[in-house]
C-alpha positions as CSV (number, residue, x, y, z in Angstrom):
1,X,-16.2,34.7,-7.1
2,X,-18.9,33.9,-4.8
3,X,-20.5,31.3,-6.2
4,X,-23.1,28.2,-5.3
5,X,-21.7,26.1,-8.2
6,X,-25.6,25.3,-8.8
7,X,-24.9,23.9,-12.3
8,X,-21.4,22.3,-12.9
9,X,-19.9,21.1,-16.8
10,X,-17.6,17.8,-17.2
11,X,-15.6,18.3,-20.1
12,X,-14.9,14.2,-20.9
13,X,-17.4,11.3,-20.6
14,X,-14.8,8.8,-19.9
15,X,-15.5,6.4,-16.5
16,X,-13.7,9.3,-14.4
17,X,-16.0,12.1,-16.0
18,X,-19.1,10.1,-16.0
19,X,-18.6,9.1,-12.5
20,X,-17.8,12.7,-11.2
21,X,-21.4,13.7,-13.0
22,X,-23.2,10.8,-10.8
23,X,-21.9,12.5,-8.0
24,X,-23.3,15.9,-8.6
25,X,-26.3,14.9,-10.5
26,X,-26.8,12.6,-7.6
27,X,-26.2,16.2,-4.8
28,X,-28.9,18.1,-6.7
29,X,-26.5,19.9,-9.4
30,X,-27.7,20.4,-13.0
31,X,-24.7,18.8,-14.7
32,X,-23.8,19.3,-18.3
33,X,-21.6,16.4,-19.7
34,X,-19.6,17.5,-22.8
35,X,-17.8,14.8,-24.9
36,X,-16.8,15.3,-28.6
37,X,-17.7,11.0,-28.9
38,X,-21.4,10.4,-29.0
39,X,-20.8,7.3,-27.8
40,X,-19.1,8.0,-24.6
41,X,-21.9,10.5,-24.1
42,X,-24.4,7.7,-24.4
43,X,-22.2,5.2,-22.0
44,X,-22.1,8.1,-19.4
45,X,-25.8,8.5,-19.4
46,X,-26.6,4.6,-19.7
47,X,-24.4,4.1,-16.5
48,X,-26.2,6.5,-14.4
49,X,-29.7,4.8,-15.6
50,X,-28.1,1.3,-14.0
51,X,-26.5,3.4,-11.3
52,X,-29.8,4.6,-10.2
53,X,-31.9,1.9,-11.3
54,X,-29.9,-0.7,-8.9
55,X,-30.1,2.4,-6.1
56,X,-34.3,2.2,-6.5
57,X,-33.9,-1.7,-6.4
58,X,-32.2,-1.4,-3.2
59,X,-34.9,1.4,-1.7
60,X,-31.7,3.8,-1.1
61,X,-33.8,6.1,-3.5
62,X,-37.6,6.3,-4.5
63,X,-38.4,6.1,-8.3
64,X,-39.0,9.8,-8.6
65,X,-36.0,10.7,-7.1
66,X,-34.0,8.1,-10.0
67,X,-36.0,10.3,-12.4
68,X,-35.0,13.8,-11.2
69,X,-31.7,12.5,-10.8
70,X,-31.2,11.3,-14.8
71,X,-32.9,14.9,-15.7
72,X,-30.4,16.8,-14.1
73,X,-28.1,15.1,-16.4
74,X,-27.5,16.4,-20.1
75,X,-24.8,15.4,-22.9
76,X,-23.8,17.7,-25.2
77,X,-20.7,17.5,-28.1
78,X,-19.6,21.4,-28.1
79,X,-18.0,23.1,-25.1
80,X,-20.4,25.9,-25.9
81,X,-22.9,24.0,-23.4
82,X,-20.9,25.1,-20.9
83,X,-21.4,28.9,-21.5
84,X,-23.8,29.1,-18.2
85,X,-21.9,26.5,-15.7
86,X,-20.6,27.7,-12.6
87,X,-17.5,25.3,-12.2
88,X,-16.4,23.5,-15.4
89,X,-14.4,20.0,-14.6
90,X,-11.9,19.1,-16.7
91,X,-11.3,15.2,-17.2
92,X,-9.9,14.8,-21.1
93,X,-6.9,12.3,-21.0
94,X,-3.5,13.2,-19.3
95,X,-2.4,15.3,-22.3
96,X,-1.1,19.3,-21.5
97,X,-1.3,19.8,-25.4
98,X,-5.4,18.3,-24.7
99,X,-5.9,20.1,-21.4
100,X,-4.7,23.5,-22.6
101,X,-7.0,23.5,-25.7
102,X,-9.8,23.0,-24.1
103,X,-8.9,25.6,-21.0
104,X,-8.3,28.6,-23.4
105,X,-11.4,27.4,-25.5
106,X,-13.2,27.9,-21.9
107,X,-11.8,31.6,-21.8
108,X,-14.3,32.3,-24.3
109,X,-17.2,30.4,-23.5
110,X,-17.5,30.6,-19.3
111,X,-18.5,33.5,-17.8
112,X,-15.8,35.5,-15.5
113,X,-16.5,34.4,-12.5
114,X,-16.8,30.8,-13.6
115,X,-14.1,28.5,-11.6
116,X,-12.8,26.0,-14.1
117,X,-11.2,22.7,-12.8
118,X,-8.8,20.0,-13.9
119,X,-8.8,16.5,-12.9
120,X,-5.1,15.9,-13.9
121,X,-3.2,13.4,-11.2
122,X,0.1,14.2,-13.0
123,X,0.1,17.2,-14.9
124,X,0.9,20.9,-13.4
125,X,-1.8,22.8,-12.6
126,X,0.1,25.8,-12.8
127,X,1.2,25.4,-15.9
128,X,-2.4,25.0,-17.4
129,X,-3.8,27.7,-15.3
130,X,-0.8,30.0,-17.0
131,X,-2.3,29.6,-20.4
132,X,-5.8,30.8,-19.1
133,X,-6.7,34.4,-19.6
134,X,-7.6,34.1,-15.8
135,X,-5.2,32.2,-13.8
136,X,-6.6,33.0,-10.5
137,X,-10.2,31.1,-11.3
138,X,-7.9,27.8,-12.2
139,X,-7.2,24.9,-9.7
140,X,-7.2,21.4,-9.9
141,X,-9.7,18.7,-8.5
142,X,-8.9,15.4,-8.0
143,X,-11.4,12.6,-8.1
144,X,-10.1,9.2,-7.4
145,X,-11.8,6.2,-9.1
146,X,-14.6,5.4,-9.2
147,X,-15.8,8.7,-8.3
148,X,-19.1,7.7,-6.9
149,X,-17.4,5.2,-4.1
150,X,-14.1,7.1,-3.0
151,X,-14.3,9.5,-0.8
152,X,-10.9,12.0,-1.5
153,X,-11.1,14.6,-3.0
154,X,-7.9,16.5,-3.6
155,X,-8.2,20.7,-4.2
156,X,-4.9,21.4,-5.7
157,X,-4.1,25.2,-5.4
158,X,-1.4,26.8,-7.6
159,X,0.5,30.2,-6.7
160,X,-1.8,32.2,-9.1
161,X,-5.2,30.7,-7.3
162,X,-7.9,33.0,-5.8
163,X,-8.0,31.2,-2.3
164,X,-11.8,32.3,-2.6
165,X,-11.6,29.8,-5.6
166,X,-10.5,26.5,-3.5
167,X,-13.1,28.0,-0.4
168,X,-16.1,27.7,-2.9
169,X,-14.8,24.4,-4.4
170,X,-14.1,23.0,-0.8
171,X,-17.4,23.8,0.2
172,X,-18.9,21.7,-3.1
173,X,-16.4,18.8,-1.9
174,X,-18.2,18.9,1.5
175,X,-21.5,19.2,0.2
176,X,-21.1,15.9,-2.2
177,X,-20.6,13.9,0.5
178,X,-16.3,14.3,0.1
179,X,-13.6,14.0,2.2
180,X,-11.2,17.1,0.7
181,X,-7.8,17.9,1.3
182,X,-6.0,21.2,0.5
183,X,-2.6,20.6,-1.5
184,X,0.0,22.3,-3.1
185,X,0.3,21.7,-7.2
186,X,3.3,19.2,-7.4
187,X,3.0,15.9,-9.9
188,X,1.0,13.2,-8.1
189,X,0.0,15.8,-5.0
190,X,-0.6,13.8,-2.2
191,X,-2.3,10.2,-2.5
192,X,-0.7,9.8,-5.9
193,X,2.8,11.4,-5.3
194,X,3.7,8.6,-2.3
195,X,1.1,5.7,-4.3
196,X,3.0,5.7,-7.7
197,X,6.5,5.8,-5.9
198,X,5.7,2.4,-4.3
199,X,4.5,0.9,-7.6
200,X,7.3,2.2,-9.6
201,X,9.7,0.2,-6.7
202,X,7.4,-3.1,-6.9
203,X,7.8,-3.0,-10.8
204,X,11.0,-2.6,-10.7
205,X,11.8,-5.7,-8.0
206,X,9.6,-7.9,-10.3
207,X,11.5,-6.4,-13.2
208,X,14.3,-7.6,-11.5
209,X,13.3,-11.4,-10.9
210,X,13.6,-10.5,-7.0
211,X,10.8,-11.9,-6.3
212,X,7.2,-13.3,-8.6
213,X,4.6,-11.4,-9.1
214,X,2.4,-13.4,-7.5
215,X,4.4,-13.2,-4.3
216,X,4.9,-9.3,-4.1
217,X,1.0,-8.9,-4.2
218,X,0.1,-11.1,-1.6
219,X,3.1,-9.6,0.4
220,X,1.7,-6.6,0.7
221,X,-1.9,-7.5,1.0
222,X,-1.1,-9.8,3.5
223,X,1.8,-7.8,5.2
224,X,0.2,-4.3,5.2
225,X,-3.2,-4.8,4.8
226,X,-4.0,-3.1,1.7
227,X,-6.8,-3.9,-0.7
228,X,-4.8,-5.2,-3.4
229,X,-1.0,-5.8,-4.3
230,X,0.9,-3.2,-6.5
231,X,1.1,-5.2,-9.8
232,X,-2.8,-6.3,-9.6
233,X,-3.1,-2.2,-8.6
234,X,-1.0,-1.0,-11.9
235,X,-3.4,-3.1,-14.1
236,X,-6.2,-1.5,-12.7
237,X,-4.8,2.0,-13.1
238,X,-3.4,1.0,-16.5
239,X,0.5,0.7,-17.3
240,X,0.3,3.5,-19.5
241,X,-1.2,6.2,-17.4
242,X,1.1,5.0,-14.1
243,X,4.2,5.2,-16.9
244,X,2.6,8.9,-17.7
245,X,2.0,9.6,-13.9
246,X,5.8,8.5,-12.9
247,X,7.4,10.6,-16.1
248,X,5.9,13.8,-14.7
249,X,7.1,13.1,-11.1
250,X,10.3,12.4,-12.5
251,X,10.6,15.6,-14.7
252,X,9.5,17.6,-11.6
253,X,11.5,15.8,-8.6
254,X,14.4,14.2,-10.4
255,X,14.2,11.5,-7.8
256,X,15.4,7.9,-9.2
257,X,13.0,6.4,-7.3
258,X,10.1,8.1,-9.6
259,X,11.7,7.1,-13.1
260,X,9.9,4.5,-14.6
261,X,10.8,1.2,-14.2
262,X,11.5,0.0,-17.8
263,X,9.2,-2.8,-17.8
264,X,6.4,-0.2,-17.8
265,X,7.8,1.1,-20.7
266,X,8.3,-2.1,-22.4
267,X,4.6,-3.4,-21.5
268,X,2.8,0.0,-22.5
269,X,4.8,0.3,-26.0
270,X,3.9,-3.5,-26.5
271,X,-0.2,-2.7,-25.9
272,X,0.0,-4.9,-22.8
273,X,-1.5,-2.1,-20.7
274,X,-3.6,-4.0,-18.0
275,X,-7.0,-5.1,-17.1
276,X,-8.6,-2.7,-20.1
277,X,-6.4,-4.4,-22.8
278,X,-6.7,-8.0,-21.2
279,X,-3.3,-8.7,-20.1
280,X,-0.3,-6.7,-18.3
281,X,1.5,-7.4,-14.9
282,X,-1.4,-10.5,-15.2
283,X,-3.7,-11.9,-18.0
284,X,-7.1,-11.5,-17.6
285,X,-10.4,-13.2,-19.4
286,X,-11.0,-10.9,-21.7
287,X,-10.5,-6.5,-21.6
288,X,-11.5,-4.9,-18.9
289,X,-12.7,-8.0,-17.2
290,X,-11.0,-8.6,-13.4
291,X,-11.1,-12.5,-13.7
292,X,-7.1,-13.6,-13.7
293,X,-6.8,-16.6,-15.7
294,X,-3.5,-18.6,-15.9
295,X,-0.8,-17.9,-18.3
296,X,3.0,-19.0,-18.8
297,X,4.0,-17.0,-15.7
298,X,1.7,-18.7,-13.3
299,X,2.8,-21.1,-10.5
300,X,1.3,-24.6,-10.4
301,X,-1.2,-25.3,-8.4
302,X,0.8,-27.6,-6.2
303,X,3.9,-25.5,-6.1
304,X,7.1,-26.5,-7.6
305,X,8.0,-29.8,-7.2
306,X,11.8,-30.5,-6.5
307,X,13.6,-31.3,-3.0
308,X,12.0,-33.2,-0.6
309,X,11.4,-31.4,3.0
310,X,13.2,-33.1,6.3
311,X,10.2,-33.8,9.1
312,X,10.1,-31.3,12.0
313,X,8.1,-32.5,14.8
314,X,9.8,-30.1,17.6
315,X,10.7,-26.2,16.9
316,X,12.6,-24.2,19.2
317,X,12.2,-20.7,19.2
318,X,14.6,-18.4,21.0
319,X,13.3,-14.5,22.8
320,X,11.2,-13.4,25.1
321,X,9.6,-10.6,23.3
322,X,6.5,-9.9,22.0
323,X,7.6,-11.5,18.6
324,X,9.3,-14.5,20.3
325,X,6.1,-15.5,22.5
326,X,4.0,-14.6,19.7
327,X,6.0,-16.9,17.0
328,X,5.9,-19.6,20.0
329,X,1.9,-19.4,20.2
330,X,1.5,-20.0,16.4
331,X,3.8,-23.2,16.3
332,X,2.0,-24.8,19.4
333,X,-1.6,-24.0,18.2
334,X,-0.4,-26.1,14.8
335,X,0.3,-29.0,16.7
336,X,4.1,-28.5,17.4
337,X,6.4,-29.3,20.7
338,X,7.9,-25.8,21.3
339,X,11.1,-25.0,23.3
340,X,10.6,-21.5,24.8
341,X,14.0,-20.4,25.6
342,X,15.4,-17.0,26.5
343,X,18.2,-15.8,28.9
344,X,17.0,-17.0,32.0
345,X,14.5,-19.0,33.3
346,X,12.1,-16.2,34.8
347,X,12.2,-14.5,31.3
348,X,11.0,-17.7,30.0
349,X,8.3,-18.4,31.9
350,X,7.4,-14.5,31.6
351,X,6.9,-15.7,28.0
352,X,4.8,-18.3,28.7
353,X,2.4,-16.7,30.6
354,X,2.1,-14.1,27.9
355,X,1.1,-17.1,25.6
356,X,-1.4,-18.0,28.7
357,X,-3.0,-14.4,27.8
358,X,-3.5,-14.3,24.8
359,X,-5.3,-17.8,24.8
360,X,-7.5,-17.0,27.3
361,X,-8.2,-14.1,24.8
362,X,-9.0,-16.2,22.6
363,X,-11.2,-18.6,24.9
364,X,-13.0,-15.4,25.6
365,X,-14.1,-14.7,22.4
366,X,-15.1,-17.5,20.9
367,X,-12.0,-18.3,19.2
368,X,-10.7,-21.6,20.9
369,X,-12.2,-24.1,23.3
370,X,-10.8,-24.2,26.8
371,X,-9.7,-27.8,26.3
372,X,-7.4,-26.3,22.9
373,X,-6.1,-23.3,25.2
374,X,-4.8,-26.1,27.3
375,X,-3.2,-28.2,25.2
376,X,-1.3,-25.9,23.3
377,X,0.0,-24.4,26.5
378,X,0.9,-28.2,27.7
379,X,3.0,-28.0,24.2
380,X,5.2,-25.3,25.5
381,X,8.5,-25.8,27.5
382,X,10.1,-22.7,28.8
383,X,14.0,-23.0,29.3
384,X,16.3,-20.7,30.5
385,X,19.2,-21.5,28.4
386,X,19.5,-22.6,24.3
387,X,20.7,-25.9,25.9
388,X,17.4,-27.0,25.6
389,X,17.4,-26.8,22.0
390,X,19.4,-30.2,21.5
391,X,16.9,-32.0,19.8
392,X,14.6,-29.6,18.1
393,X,14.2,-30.0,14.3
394,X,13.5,-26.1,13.7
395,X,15.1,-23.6,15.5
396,X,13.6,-19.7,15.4
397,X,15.5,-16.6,16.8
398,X,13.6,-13.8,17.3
399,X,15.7,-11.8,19.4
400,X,17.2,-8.0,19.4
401,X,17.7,-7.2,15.6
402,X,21.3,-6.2,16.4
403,X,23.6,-8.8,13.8
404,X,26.6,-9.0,16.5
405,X,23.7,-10.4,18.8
406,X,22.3,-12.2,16.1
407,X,25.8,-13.9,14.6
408,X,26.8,-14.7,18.2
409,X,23.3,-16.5,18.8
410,X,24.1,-18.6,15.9
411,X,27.2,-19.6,16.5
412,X,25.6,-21.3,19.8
413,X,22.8,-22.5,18.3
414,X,25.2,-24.5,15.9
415,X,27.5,-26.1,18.5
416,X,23.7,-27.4,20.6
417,X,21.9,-28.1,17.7
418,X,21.4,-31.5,16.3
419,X,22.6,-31.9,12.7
420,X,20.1,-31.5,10.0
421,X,18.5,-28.9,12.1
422,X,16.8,-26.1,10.6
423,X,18.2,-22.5,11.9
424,X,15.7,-20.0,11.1
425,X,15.9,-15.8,11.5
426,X,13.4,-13.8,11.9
427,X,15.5,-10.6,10.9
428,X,13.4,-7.8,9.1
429,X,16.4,-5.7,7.8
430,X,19.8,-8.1,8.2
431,X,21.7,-10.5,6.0
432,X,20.8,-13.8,6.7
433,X,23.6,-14.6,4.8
434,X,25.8,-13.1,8.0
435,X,23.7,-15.3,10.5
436,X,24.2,-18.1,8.3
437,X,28.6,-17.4,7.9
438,X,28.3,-17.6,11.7
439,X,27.8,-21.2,11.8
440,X,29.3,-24.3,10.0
441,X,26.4,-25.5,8.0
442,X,25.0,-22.1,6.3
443,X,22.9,-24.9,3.8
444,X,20.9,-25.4,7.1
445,X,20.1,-21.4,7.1
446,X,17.5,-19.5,6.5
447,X,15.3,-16.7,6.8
448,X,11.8,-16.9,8.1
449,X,10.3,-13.1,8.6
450,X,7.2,-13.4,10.6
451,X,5.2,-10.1,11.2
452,X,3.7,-8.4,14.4
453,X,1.3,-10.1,15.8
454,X,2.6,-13.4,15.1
455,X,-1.0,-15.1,16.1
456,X,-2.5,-12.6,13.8
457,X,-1.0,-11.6,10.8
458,X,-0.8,-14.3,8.0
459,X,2.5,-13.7,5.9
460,X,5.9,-15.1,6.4
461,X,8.6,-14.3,4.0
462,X,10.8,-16.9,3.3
463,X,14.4,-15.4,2.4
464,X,17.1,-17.7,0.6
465,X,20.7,-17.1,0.6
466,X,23.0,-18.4,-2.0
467,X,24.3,-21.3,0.6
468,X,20.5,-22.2,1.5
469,X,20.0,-25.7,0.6
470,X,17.0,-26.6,-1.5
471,X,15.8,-29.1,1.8
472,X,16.1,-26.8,3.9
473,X,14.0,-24.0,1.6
474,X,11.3,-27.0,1.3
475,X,11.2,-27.5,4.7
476,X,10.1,-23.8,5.4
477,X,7.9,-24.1,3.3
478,X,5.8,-26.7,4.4
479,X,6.2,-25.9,8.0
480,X,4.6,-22.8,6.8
481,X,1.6,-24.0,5.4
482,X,1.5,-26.3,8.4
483,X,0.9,-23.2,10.8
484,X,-1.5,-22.0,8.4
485,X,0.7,-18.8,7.0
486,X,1.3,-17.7,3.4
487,X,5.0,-18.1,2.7
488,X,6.4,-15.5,0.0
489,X,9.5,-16.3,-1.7
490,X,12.3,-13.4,-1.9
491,X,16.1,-13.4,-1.6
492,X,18.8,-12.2,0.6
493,X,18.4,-8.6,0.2
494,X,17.5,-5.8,2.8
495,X,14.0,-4.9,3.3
496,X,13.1,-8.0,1.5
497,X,10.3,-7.4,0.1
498,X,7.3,-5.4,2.6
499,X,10.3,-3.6,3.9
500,X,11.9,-2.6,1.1
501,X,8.3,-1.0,-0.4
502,X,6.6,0.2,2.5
503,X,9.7,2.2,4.2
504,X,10.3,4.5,1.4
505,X,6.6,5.2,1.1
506,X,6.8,6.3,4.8
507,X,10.0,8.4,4.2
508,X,8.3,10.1,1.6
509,X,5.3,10.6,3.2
510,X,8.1,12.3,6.3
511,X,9.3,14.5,2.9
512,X,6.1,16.0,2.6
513,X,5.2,17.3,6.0
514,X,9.3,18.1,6.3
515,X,8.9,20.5,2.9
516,X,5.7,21.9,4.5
517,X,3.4,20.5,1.7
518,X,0.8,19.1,3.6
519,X,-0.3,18.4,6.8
520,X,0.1,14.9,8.9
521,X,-4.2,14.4,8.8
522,X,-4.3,15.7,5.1
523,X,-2.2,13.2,4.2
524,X,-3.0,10.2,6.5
525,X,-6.8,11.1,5.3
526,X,-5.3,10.6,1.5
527,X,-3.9,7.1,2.0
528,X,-6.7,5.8,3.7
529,X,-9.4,7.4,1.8
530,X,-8.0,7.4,-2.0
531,X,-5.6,4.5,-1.4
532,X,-7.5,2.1,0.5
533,X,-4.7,1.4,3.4
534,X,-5.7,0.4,6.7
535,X,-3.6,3.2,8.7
536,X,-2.2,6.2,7.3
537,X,1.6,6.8,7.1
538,X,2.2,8.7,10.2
539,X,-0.1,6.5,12.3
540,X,1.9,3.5,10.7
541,X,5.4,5.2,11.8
542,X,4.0,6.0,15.2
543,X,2.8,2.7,16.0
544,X,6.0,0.9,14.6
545,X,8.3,2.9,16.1
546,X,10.2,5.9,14.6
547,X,13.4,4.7,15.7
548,X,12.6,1.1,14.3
549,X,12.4,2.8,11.2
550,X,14.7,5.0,11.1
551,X,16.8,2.1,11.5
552,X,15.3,0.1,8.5
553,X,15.5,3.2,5.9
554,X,19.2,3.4,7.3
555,X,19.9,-0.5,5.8
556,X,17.8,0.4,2.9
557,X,19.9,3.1,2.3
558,X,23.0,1.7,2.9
559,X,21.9,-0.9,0.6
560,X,20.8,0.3,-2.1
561,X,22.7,3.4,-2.1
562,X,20.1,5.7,-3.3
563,X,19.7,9.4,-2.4
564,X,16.2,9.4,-2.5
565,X,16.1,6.3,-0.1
566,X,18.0,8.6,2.7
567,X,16.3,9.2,6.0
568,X,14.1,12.5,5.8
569,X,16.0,15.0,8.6
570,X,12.8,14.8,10.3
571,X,12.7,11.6,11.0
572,X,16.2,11.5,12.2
573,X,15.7,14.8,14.3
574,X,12.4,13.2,16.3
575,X,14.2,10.0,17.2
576,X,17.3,12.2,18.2
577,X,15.1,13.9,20.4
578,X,13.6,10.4,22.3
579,X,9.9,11.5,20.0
580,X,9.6,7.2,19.2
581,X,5.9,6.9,19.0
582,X,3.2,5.4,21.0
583,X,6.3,4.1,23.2
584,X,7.0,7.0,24.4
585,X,3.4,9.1,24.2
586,X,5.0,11.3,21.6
587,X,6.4,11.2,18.3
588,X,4.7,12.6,15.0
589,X,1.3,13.1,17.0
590,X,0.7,12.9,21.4
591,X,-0.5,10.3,22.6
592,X,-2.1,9.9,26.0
593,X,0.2,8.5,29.0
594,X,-1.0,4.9,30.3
């Protein structure tokens, strides 16, 4: 089966297929694009004219090249052009009844030691390579979209594969300029298997009226840096195919968590399939346009009228931590008086001169004027004791996320504080609702999640409990915008909303290595390279913390009582064994000792 794959056949013009024949045509292959519409045909070749066109424009290609490039291209409407092809690629839609037909009509076209290749993302490999009269020349190959721009490629390997098969097709991976990863054949593999999990769970929260749609996007743009949120995501992908993705998952795992969220059934049977039908999660200008235009569902522009928010002129926030200091900073760049207090004084001033750091940072690069690093350290008063809270307007804990500490902390803070004080938490995984029962004005309770850096990172979720005044809410909310942070509207429920998404992503990411399907750089390399986040899962958990997490996916658990929202073992066994992450120099990778 040693082959160099010098001239390659996509079966299926569509975007996917006519971007994976730029990419070849583009690497020197003779490509022969087979599509039973003459018309896709036609759009496949046109788009690799602009393509290459726009690449001569911007003298990453010489004119000659652009022509040598579009002659290596050919359309054709019978498989029978693919009799001479080396690899065939299969990219007809995400049928097995579509799929199979046109792998046993390959049996008879494609010579023996052809390699023939699907480009399902859902559908088993195994099972299409059993209805071939060769099984061991099957394998899957798994462009993400578009083809030309992403660099993952995923080489999916079933038990009947010749591993000479997936060497050869590697090797073409590496050659096209790819990044690929070897995985086993189970729905979804790798990228797809933890991506459609997390849009399945952010469905179903909007579903549920947990939170808009609006505010689940930007918090987890905003929150975990990713490209785009996972409603805007599912109308790129279309609601149908994610529905068709999450079915197979759920046929094959039987995990909860991968049974579609009805809405998507409700949306695809209604034709409201996303950005190619003009309007899904959002409504767009026209088909496949990406301008969002307002519709029924959309805030005003103002925000919501309704109460009226009280003045806050002096915060205190309480903790000496990273967080604390860090929450402190923000207030006092926006112009507030800040209390500083922790347990004693020295701790507070410890704080303070962490603040005094990070300015000077800031001074250093450009980012604030000497005179500005000085007056927003002049706004900061250390304490050692909450005493010094008697006359703040908002007051912030960010201490240990431990609720006996937490409850015990508000119970003080509502003996010192003034009334009509705000009392704020900055709990990631507690009820609110328990800080709030601590005290005898819960109305003047809430939650305000800031995320690590403070300085840095631009969300804040704003979590309401059912005694939460509406004041008090507005307040928030304005001191929010004040300090120059989004605010994100959600309700008293664990994880809130980042939480609640991201951590079982993580824990099924943990499932994966745990069941031996993939390594940790296979699949950190997947996340970042076909789903656009910023850090891959295992770099995530090691720089969080594995027992931080292990101690959110506990609450979520606990919560929700799902089984497939339970810690993976793995997890559980590196934070038994004092593996925590970067912390510690070890947990799901070494690090080196400071």
């Amino acid at each position: 089966m040693d082959t160099p794959l010098s001239t390659i056949a996509v079966v299926g013009l569509g975007t996917m297929g006519a971007g994976i024949a730029e990419v070849l045509a583009r690497a020197g292959r003779e490509v022969v694009g087979i599509d039973v519409s003459e018309a896709a045909a036609r759009r496949a070749v046109a788009a690799l004219a602009a393509s290459t066109a726009r690449s001569v424009s911007r003298e990453r290609i010489t004119e000659e090249e652009r022509r040598n490039i579009l002659a290596r291209f050919r359309t054709y409407s019978d498989l029978q052009a693919a009799a001479d092809a080396d690899l065939v690629i299969e990219v007809v839609p995400e049928s097995y009844e579509l799929k199979q037909q046109v792998v046993r009509a390959l049996d008879g076209i494609v010579r023996p030691t052809a390699i023939i290749a699907t480009g399902t993302n859902a559908l088993s490999v195994t099972r299409l390579a059993a209805d071939s009269a060769r099984p061991e020349r099957v394998l899957g190959l798994h462009f993400f979209n578009p083809a030309p721009a992403m660099k993952l490629v995923e080489v999916v390997s079933s038990v009947l594969t010749a591993p000479q098969a997936v060497a050869t097709v590697t090797e073409l991976a590496h050659a096209l300029g790819k990044e690929p990863v070897s995985v086993g054949d189970r729905p979804g593999f790798v990228a797809d298997g933890l991506l459609f999990g997390y849009l399945n769970q952010a469905a179903a929260m909007y579903e549920s009226k947990y939170a808009s749609r609006e505010d689940i996007d930007a918090a987890m743009r905003l929150g975990c840096g990713l490209p785009m949120g996972p409603l805007a995501l599912l109308d790129l992908i279309g609601v149908d195919t994610a529905r068709t993705v999450l079915e197979a998952m759920y046929t094959e795992s039987r995990d909860r968590l991968h049974a579609p969220a009805p809405i998507l059934k409700q949306l695809a049977e209604a034709g409201l399939t996303g950005r190619k039908a003009g309007r899904g999660f959002y409504t767009y200008a026209a088909p496949d346009s990406a301008e969002v235009v307002p519709d029924a569902l959309t805030p005003p522009p103002g925000g919501e009228g309704g109460a009226k928010p009280r003045e806050v002129r002096s915060v205190g926030v309480a903790g000496s931590g990273t967080m604390a200091s860090g929450i402190a900073e923000v207030f006092a760049k926006a112009g507030y008086g800040v209390v500083l207090a922790a347990r004693s004084q020295e701790k507070a001033d410890a704080a303070k001169a962490r603040i005094a750091t990070s300015l000077a940072r800031s001074v250093d690069r450009g980012r604030m004027t000497p005179e500005a690093r000085d007056a927003t350290l002049e706004r900061i008063s250390p304490a050692g004791s909450l005493d010094a809270f008697a006359e703040v307007d908002l007051a912030v804990e960010a201490v240990a996320e431990d609720l006996a500490v937490k409850r015990q902390l508000f119970a003080a803070l509502d003996k010192i504080c003034k009334p009509g004080a705000v009392l704020a938490t900055t709990t990631s995984s507690l009820p609110v609702v328990a800080c709030a029962r601590a005290t005898s004005r819960p109305q003047d309770v809430i939650g305000m999640h800031f995320f690590n850096p403070a300085p840095a990172m631009k969300l804040v979720e704003v979590v309401r409990t059912v005694l939460t005044a509406d004041d008090t809410h507005a307040t928030v909310r304005a001191v929010t915008a004040r300090i120059r942070k989004h605010p994100v509207d959600c309700g008293d429920r664990a994880g809130f909303i980042v939480n609640a998404l991201l951590f079982p992503y993580l824990n099924n990411a943990v499932k994966m290595v745990q069941e031996h399907y993939a390594t940790l750089d296979d699949i950190d390399a997947a996340m970042k390279l076909g789903g656009g986040y910023p850090m891959g899962p295992f770099e995530l958990l090691d720089v969080v913390g594995l027992d931080v997490s292990l101690a959110i996916e506990r609450v979520l658990h606990e919560e929700f009582r799902e089984p497939g929202l339970a810690p993976a073992p793995l997890l559980e066994h590196l934070v038994a064994a004092g593996c925590l992450g970067r912390k510690t120099g070890r947990g799901f990778r070494e690090y080196a000792r400071r």
